[in-house]
C-alpha positions as CSV (number, residue, x, y, z in Angstrom):
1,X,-20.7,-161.7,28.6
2,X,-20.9,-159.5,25.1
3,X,-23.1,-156.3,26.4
4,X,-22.1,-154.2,23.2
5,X,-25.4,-153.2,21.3
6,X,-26.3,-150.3,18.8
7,X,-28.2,-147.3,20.4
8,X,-31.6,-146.2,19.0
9,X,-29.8,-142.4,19.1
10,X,-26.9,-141.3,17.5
11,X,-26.5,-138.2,19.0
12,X,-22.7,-137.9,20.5
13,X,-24.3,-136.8,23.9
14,X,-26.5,-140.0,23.9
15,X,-23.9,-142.5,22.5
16,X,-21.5,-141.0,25.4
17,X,-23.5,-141.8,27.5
18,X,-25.1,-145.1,26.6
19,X,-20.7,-146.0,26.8
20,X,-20.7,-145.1,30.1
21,X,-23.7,-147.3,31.0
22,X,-22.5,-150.2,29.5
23,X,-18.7,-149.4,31.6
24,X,-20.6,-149.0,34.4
25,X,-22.7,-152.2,34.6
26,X,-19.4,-154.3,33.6
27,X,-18.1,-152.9,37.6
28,X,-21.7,-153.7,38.7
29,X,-21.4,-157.1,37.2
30,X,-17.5,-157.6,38.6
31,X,-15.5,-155.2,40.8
32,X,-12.1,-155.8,39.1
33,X,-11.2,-154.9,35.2
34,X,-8.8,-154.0,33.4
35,X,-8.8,-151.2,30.2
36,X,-8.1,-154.0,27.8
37,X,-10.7,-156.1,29.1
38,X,-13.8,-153.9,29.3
39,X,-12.2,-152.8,25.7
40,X,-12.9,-156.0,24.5
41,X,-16.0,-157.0,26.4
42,X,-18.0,-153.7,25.1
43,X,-15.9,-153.6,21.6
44,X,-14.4,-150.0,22.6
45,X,-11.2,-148.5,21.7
46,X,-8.5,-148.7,24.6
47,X,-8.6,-144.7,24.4
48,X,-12.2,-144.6,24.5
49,X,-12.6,-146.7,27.9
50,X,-9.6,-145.0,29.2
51,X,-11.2,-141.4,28.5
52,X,-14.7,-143.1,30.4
53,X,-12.4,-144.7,33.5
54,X,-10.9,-141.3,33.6
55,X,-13.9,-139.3,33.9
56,X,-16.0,-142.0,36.6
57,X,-11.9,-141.5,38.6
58,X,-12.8,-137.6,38.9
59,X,-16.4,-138.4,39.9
60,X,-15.2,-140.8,42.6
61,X,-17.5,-143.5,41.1
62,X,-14.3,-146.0,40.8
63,X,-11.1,-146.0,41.9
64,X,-7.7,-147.2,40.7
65,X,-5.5,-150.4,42.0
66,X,-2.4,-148.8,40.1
67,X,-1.5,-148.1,37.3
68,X,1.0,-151.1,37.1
69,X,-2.3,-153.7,37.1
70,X,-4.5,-151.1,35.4
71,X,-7.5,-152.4,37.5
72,X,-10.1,-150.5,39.3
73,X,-12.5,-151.1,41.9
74,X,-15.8,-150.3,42.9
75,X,-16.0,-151.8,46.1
76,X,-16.0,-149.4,48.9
């Protein structure tokens, strides 16, 4: 399941969040994943998806199994 597509807008606002979309429906789609895996499923840097997990952590929208298994779950 390849979501990664180019955005109509290239405006850094828009392309933010058109990333976080596509992180988002990956949990929507499957409550368990891993940084390297939704890196590769939506053709992100590791830094990048880490940066997005981090910011949907603070707004309680996911939360962490560890940072051993680097999965996260949106679940409960």
């Amino acid at each position: 399941m390849n979501i990664a597509y180019q955005s109509s807008s290239n405006k850094p606002k828009d392309i933010k969040f058109h990333n976080q979309k596509l992180v988002l429906s990956l949990f929507l789609a499957n409550d368990y994943w891993s940084i390297p895996q939704i890196s590769e499923e939506i053709k992100l840097s590791k830094t990048s998806v880490a940066k997005i997990i981090s910011g949907m952590e603070q707004r309680e929208q996911i939360v962490s199994l560890g940072k051993g298994t680097r999965e996260f779950d949106t679940s409960f």
